[in-house]
C-alpha positions in Angstrom: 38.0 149.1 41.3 41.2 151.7 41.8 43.5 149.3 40.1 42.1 148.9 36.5 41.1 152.6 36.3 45.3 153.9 37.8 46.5 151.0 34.8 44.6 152.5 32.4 45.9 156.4 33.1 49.4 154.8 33.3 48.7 153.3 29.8 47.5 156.7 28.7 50.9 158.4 29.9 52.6 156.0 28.5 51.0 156.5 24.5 51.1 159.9 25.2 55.2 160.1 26.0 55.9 157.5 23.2 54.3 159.5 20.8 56.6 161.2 17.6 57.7 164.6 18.1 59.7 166.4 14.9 61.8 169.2 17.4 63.0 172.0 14.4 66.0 174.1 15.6 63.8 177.2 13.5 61.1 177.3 11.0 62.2 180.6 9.5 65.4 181.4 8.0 66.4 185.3 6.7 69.4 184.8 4.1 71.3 187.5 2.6 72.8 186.8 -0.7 75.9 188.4 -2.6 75.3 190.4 -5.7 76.7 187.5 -7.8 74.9 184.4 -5.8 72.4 182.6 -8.4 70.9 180.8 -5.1 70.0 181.6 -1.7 69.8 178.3 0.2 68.3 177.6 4.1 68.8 175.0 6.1 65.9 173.4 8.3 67.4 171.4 11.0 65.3 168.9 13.2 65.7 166.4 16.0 62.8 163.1 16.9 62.8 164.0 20.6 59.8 161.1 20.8 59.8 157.5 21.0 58.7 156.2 17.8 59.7 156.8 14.2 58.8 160.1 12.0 57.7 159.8 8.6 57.6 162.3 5.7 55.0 162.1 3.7 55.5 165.1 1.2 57.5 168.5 1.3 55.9 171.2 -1.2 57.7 174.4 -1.9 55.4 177.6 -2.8 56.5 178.1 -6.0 58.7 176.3 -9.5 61.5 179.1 -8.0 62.2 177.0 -4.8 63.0 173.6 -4.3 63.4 171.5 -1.4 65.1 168.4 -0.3 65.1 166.2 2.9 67.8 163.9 4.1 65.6 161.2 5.3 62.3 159.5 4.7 61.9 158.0 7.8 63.8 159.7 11.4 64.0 157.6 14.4 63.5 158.1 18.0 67.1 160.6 18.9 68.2 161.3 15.7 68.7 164.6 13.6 68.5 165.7 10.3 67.5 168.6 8.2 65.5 169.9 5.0 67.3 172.0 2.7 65.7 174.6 0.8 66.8 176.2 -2.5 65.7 179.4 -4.0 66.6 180.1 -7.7 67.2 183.9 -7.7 67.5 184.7 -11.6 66.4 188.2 -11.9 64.5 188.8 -8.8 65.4 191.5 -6.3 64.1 192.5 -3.6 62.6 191.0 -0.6 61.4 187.7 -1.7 59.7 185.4 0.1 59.0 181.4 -0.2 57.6 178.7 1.7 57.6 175.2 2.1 55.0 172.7 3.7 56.2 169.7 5.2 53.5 167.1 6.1 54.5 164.3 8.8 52.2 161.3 10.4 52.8 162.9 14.1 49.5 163.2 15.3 49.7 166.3 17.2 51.6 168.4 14.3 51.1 167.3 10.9 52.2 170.0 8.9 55.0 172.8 9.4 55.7 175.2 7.5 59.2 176.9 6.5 59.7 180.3 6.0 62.5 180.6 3.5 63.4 185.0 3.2 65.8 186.2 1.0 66.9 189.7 0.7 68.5 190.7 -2.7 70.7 193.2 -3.4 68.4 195.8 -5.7 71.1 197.1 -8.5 68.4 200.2 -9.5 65.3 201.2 -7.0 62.5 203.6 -9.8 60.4 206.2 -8.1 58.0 206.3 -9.2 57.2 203.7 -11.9 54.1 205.3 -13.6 54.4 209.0 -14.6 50.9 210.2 -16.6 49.4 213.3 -18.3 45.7 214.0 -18.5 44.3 214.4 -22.4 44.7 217.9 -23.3 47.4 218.9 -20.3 50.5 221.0 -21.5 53.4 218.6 -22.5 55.8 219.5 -19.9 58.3 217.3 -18.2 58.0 214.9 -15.6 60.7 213.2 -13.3 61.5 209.6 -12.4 64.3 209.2 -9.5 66.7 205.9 -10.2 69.5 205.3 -7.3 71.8 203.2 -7.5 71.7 200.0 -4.5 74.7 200.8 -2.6 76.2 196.7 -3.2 76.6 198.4 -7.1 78.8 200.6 -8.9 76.9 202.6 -12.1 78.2 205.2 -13.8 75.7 205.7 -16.8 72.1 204.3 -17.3 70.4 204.0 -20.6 66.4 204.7 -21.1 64.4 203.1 -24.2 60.8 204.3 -24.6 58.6 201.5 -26.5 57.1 204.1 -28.7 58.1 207.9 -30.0 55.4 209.7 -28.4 57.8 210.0 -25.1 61.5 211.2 -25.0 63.6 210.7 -21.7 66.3 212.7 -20.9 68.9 211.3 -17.7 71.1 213.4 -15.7 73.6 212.6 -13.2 72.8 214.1 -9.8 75.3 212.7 -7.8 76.0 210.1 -5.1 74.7 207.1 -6.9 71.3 209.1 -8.4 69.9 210.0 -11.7 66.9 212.3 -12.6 65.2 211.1 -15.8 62.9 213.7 -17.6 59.8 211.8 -19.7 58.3 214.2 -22.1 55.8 213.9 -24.2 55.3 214.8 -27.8 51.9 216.2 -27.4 48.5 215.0 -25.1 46.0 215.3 -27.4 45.7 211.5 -28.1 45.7 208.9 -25.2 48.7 206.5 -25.5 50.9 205.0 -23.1 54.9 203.6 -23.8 56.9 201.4 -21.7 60.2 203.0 -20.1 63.2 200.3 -20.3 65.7 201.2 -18.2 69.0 199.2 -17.8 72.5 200.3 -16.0 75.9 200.0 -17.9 77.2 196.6 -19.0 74.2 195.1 -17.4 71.7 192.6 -18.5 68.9 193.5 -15.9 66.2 195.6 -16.7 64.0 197.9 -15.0 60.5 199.3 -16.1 58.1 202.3 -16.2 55.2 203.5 -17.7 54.3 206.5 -19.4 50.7 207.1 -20.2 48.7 210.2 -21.4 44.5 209.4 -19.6 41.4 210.6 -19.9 40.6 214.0 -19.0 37.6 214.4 -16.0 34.4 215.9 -16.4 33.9 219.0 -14.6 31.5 218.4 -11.2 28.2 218.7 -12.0 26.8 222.2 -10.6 23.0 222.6 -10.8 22.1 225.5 -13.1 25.7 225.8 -14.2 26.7 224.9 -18.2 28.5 221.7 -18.4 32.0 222.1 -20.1 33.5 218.6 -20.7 36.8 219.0 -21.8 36.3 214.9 -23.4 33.6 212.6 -24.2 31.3 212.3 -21.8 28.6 209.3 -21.1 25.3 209.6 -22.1 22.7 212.0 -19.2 20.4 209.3 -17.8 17.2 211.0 -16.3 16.7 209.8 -12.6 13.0 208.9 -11.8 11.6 212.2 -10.1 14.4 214.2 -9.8 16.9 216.0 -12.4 19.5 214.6 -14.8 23.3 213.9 -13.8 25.6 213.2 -15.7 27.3 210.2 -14.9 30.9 209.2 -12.8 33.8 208.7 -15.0 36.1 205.8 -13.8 39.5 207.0 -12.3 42.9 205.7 -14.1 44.4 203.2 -12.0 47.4 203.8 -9.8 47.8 207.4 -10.4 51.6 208.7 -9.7 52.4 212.1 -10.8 
């Protein structure tokens, strides 16, 4: 009775240490482009340490920005080969980061997934990108910090306001920074204008927004006159209790 049941464990082994294994060297690659690179490529190498062939049966980048390519359909038992991975940078910057799924027939590992990171060299870094001015606030300046990445040379940067209810004023403050002052005309009517700002002999642009809100209502104070300095919703009476009048919603992303 021994015999059949130790032939059938050895048969187990056996299927078990014949089965297809995909070895990758690394499933995550951090690449560092120049300032001029229009790629950043990584290469995803791999070994069939099993016994039996490896079949592909589909590689799917993240995203349309990332491409991928493998040597091989089919890998056999020993050998080696890689997926290459290719991300088109046009004007990103930044961090960026992309992925790509690889689905096999192994059994115990279907699908891997690359991690393809790419750090670009940031010409101008905005802080911060939104600047706003309540309805009725005095009209006085407000700041936006450009520096330069330290891969770039920029002498002189340019600011275009979408409208001509902002002006921006730059200065130079030194050691690869500028100070941009965003005025308004007046806050009396709410408006917003998109900031375009571009470095010297360069094509890539950078954006902020300038935006005059709504004004908030004053708290509400029981026995206290209510002094809106906008329009203010409609009072709703509250079953059994006293009026209120109601929550204005706050602008989004607020940056002074």
């Amino acid at each position: 009775m021994k015999t059949p049941l130790f032939a059938f464990t050895l048969s187990i082994i056996a299927c078990l240490s014949a089965r297809a294994e995909l070895k990758w060297d690394q499933t995550a690659v951090e690449l560092h482009p120049a300032v001029t690179d229009k790629q950043a490529v990584g290469h995803f190498k791999y070994q069939n340490n099993g016994k039996t062939p490896v079949h592909f049966k589909s590689v799917h980048p993240s995203c349309g920005c990332t491409t991928a390519q493998t040597q091989k359909e089919v890998v056999q038992p020993g050998e080696k080969g890689e997926i290459t991975a290719t991300f088109n940078i046009g004007d990103r910057t930044g961090t960026q980061v992309k992925t790509v799924t690889v689905e096999t027939d192994e059994a115990a590992n279907q699908k891997t997934v690359l991690t393809l990171k790419a750090v670009i060299p940031q010409q101008l870094e905005i802080s911060p990108t939104f600047v706003f001015w309540k309805q009725g606030d005095k009209p006085d300046p407000k700041q936006i910090s450009v520096k330069v990445g330290k891969e770039f040379t920029v002498k002189h940067i340019k600011v275009t306001s979408s409208t001509p209810n902002f002006q921006a004023k730059v200065e130079d403050a030194g050691k690869g920074e500028f100070k941009i002052d965003v005025t308004p005309q007046d806050t009396s009517k709410l408006v917003a204008s998109m900031l375009t700002i571009q470095a010297e002999d360069s094509s890539k642009t950078f954006y902020a927004t300038a935006r005059i809100t709504n004004a908030p209502v004053a708290p509400f104070v029981p026995g206290a006159p209510v002094l809106p300095r906008g329009p203010v919703a409609p009072l709703v009476p509250a079953p059994g209790g006293p009026t209120a009048p109601a929550q204005p919603t706050a602008p989004i992303s607020q940056t002074h």
